[in-house]
N, C-alpha and C positions, 0 to 999 in steps of 0.2 A: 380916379378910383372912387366908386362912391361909397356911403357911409359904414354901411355895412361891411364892404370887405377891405375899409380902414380898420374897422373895428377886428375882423378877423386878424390881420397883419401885428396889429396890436399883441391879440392873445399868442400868435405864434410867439414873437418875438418877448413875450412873457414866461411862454412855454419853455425857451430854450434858454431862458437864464434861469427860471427854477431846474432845467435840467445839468444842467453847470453845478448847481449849488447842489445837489444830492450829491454829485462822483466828483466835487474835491473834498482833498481828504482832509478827514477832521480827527480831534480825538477822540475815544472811545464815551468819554462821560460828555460831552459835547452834545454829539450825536444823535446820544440816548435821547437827552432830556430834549432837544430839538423833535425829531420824531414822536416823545412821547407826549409834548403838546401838539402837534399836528393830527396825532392819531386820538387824543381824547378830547381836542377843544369844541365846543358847540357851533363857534363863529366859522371853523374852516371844517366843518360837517354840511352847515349850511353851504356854506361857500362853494363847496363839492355837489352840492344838492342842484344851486343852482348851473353850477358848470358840465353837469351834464345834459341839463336844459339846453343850454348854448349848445355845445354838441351834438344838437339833434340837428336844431334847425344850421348849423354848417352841415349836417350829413345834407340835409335838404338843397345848400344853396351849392354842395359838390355834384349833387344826382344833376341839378338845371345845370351846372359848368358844363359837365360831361353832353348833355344834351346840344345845349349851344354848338359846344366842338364838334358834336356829331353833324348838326345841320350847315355849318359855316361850312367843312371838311366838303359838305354835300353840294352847298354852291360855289365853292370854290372849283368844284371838280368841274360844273356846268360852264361857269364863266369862262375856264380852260377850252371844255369843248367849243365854245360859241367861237373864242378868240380864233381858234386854230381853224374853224371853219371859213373864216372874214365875216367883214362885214361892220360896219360902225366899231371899228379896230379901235379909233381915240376914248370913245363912248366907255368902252368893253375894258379899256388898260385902266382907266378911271373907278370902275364899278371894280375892278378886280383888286385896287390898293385897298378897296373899303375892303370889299370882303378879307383879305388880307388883313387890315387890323382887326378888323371884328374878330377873327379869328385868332392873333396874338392875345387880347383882349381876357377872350373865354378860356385860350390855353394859362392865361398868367392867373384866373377866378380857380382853376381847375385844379391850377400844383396847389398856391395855396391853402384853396378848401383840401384838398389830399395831403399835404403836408401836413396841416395845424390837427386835421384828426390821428396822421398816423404819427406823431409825437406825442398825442394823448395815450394812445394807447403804449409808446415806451416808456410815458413817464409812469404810469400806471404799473406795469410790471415791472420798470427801477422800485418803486417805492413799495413792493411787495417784497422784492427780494432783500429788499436791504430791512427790512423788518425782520423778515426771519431769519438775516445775518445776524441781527442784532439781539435778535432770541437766543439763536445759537451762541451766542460770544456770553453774553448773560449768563446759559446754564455751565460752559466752558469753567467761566470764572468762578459759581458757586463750585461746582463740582471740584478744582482745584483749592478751593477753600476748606471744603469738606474735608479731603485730604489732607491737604496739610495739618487742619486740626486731630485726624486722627494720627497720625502721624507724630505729631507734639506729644498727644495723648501718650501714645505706644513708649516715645523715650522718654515721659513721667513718670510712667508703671516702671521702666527698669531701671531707672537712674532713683529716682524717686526724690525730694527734699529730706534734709532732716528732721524736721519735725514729722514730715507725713509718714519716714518710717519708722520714727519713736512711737507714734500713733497706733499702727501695725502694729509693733509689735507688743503693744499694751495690751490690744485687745487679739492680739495670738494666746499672748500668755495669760489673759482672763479666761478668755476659752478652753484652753488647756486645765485650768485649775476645777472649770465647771464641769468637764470630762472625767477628770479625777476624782471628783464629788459625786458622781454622778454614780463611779464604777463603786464608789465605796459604799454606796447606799443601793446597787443593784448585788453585792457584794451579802450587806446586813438581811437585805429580804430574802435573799437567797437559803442562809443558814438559818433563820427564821422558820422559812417555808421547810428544810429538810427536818428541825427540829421539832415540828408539830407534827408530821408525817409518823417522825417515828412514833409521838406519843399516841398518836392517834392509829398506830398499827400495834400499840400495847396493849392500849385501853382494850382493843378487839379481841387482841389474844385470851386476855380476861375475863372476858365476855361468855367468851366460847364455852370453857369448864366449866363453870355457873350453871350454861343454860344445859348441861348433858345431865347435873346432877337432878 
């Protein structure tokens, strides 16, 4: 195997222990703060930056696998025909083991360039999904938090402490006394207002005679 598609072998077998590591389970605050340096740090932004660098050029070295397989497939088929017709039969069983391994060869370049990309792409949507699991469980939890504090709230208002409804009712009953003051001086302007009404419907009356004589 030469260096390169060590090096691929490699990343597969990288790929499928980081895919191990996402779907065991873990606990909930674990997880978080895992995923949440993966998704914020610079070093594995980069990291990702350059790993789909790599990805390319395996798309590249799976388009020439498949090619190879195509052209091996091609002389293989030939070598068959030549065999079957005779003719330098030892020459032909010899030429046909090569073609043979070349062809195991380019089939084992071919899974793994195809492998090592289509496990990129599930690790790629594990790691989406379990992000906006993880959102979800997030708002889950506030939203039960929310609740429950309103909930608290609701059996303080009716239960209430004793001080908070000694408090209450201080200022029920300040309020009440300023309502009382309130009416007894809508009360004073009132008799007020009807008692100048009338002086001032006398005064008129008085008026009147005056101005006939």
């Amino acid at each position: 195997m030469t260096l390169y598609y060590t090096l691929v072998f490699m990343l597969l077998v990288a790929e499928m222990a980081l895919f191990m590591l996402l779907i065991v389970p873990m606990p909930f605050t674990i997880r978080r703060k895992l995923f949440t340096f993966i998704s914020e740090s610079p070093l594995v932004a980069k990291a990702q930056h350059g790993l789909k660098i790599t990805f390319i050029f395996i798309l590249i070295l799976f388009i020439d696998s498949v090619n190879r397989v195509y052209r091996v497939q091609q002389e293989l088929a030939l070598a068959t025909e030549n065999n079957s017709a005779g003719g330098r039969a030892a020459v032909m069983g010899h030429e046909r083991l090569e073609v043979q391994a070349r062809k195991f060869y380019s089939q084992r370049n071919m899974y793994l360039c195809g492998f090592t990309l289509f496990l990129s792409l599930i690790l790629n949507r594990t790691y989406i999904m379990i992000l906006e699991v993880l959102r979800l469980e997030e708002k889950i939890k506030q939203y039960e938090g929310t609740e429950r504090n309103t909930k608290e709230a609701e059996k303080l208002a009716v239960a209430g402490e004793p001080g908070e409804i000694a408090r209450l009712k201080r200022e029920l009953a300040r309020q009440q006394q300023d309502n009382d003051t309130l009416k007894e001086q809508a009360a004073g302007l009132s008799r007020e207002y009807h008692d100048l009404a009338e002086k001032y419907a006398q005064t008129q009356q008085d008026d009147v005679p005056k101005k006939l004589k």
